[in-house]
KEKEVO-662397 format. One record per atom (N, C-alpha, C): x, y, z. Coordinates in steps of 0.05 Angstrom, whole numbers, plus 5000, padded with zeros to 4 digits. Atoms other than C-alpha are relative to their C-alpha. Example, Ala and Ser with C-alpha at 12.3 -4.5 7.8 and 13.67 -1.06 7.14 Angstrom:
BEGIN
501849765000/524649105156/501850245000/498449764999/527349795143/498550225014/
REM end
This chain:
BEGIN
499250165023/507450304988/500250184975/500549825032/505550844930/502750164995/497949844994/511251304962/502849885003/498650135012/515750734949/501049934975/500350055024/514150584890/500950214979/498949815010/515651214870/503250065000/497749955000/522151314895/501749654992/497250265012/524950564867/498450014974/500449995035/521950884799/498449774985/501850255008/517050274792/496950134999/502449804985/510350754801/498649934965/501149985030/509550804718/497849784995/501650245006/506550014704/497950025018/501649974985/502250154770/498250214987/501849765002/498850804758/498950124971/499849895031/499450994680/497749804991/502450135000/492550854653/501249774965/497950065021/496750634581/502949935010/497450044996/503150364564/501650364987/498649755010/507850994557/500949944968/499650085032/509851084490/503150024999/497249975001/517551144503/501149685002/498950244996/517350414521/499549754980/500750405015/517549674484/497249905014/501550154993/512749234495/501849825020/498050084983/518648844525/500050105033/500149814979/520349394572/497550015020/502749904988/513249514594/499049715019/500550244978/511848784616/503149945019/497350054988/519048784643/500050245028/501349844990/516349374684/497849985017/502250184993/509949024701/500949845019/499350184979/513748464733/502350075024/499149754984/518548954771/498350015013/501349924981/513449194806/498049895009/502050194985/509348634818/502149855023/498150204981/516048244849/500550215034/498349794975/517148974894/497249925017/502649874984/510249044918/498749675019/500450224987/510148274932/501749865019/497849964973/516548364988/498450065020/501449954972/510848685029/497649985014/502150074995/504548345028/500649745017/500350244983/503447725081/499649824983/499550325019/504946995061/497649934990/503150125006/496946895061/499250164984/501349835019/494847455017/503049914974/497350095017/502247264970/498349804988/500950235017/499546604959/497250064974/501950025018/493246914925/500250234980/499049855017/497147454886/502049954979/497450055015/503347124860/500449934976/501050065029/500846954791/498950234987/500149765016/499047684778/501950074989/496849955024/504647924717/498750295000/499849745006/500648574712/500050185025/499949844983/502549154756/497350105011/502949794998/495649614757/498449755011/501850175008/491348984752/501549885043/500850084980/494748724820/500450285026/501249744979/494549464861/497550014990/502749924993/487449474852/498149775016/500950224974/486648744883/500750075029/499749874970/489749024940/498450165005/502449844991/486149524950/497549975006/502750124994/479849174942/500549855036/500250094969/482948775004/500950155017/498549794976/486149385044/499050174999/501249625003/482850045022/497149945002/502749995003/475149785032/500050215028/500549894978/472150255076/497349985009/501650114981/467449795118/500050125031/499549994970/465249905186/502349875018/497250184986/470649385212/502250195000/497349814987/476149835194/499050365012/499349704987/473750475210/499049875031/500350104975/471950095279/503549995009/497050084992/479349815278/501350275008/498349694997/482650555265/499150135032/501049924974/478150795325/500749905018/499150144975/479750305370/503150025007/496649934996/487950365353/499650315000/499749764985/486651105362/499650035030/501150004971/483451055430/501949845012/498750104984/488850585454/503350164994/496549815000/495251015432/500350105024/498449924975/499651115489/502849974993/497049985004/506351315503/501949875019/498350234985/511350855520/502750085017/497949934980/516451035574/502749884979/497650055008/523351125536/500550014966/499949895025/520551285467/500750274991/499249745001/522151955438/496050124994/503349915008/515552465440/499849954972/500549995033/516252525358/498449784995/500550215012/515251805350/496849955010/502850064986/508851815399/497750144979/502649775014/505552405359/500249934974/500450105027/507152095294/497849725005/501350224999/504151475314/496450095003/503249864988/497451895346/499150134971/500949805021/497552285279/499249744983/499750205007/497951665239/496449964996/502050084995/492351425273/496750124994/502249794998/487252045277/500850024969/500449915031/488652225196/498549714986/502150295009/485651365184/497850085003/503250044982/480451495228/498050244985/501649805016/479252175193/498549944974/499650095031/479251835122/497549825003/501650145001/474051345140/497250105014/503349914973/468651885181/498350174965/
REM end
């Protein structure tokens, strides 16, 4: 999502601890809601329903995070367990297998 955000130029209202000083106040909440409407294309209908009233960018990437980036035993269990079951599927290309295994092992790394 961040590496999206970046390339559809919406990254600024997220990450910038201030409003830039090149912008309106206009602009800046016009900015804000940009990138609350992008970032709310790819969250699940059930987590949507309890975001969709956020207007500020920053303010709702850090609710996410609170619900996706905790690093509880559950997920670093989860990561382990989708590492230990990666397999390769008859008729995939190798690339896609070892991306998927890499994927997996750099989570698992992130949470040891």
């Amino acid at each position: 999502m961040k590496d999206l955000l970046f390339v559809m130029k919406l990254h600024s209202p997220v990450f910038a601890a201030a409003k830039l000083d090149d912008k309106s106040d206009e602009e800046w909440e016009f900015e804000h809601k940009q990138g609350c409407g992008f970032i709310g294309q790819f969250v699940e209908d059930n987590v949507y329903n309890h975001i969709c009233t956020v207007s500020h960018a920053r303010t709702l990437w850090q609710k996410l995070e609170e619900l996706y980036a905790s690093k509880t035993g559950n997920n670093k269990l989860f990561y382990l367990t989708k590492l230990m079951h990666v397999k390769y599927w008859e008729g995939t290309s190798i690339v896609d297998h070892l991306n998927e295994f890499k994927g997996s092992w750099i989570r698992c790394q992130e949470w040891a």
